[in-house]
N, C-alpha and C positions, 0 to 999 in steps of 0.2 A: 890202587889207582893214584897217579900222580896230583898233587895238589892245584895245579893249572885244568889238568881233564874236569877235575871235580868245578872247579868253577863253571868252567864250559856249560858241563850237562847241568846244574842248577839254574845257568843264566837259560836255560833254555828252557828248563820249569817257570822260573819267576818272571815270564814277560810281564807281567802286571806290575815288575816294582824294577823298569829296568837298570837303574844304578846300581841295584844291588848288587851284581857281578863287577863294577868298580868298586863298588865298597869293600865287598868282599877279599878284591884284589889287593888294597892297599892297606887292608888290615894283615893279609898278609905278611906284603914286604915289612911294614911296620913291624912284626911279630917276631920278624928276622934281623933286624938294625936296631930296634930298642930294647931297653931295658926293661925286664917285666913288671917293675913298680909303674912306669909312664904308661904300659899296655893294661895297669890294673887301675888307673887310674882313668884311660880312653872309657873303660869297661864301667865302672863305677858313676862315670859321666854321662854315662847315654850315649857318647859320644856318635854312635854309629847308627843308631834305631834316632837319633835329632835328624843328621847328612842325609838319611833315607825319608823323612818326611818334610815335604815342600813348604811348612808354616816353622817347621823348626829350624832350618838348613843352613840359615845364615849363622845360630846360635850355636849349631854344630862345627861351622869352621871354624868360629873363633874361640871353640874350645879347644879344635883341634891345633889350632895355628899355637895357640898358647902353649901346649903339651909341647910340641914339635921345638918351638922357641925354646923354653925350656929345657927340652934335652940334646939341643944341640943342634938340631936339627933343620934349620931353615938355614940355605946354603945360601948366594949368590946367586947359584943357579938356577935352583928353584922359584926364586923374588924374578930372575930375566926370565923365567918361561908363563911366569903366571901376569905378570906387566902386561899384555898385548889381553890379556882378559878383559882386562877395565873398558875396554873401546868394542867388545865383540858388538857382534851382532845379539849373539845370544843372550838374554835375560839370565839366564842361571850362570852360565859365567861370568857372567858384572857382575852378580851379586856374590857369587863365590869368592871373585877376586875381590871383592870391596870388605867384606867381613874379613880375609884374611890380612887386606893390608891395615884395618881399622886395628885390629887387632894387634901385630906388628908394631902400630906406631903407638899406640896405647902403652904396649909394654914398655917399650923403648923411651916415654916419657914415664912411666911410672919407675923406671929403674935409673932415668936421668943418661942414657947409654946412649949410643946411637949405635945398631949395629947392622 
């Protein structure tokens, strides 16, 4: 069974925890673009069981955003698609995009860089 079916029919088990099918998805592609030390370090951080519960969520992006930073990984692009977050309507994506950018800029003064 293809790795996207498998999500599918899980997302349709877990309605009680609906992110989880994005989580699940991005741990993916993540599993496929990075390096397994950054994957063994998401793992080692909770990273994904934080993103999944609503009191942890914020502390999970900006684990995550750090990792991501870290390995190269936070594009131009991804900073223009998540920008229009900070202003949603939606409470969880302000707060999502607000840990990621805190996060972000955090690094980027503790490293003295701008990037």
């Amino acid at each position: 069974m293809s790795s996207w079916r498998q999500l599918f029919l899980e997302g349709q088990v877990l309605e009680e925890k609906p992110c989880r099918i994005f989580l699940s998805a991005i741990e993916l592609v993540l599993g496929k673009c990075m390096a397994q030390k950054w994957m063994r370090l998401l793992m080692h951080q909770a990273v994904w069981a934080r993103l999944e519960d609503p009191l942890a969520h914020p502390e999970g992006v900006c684990l995550l955003s750090s990792v991501l930073l870290h390995a190269g990984l936070v594009s131009p692009c991804l900073v223009k698609n998540l920008l229009p977050w900070l202003h949603s309507c939606s409470v969880k994506l302000r707060v999502t995009a607000t840990a990621f950018f805190a996060e972000i800029s955090q690094d980027c003064r503790m490293s003295g860089t701008s990037k």
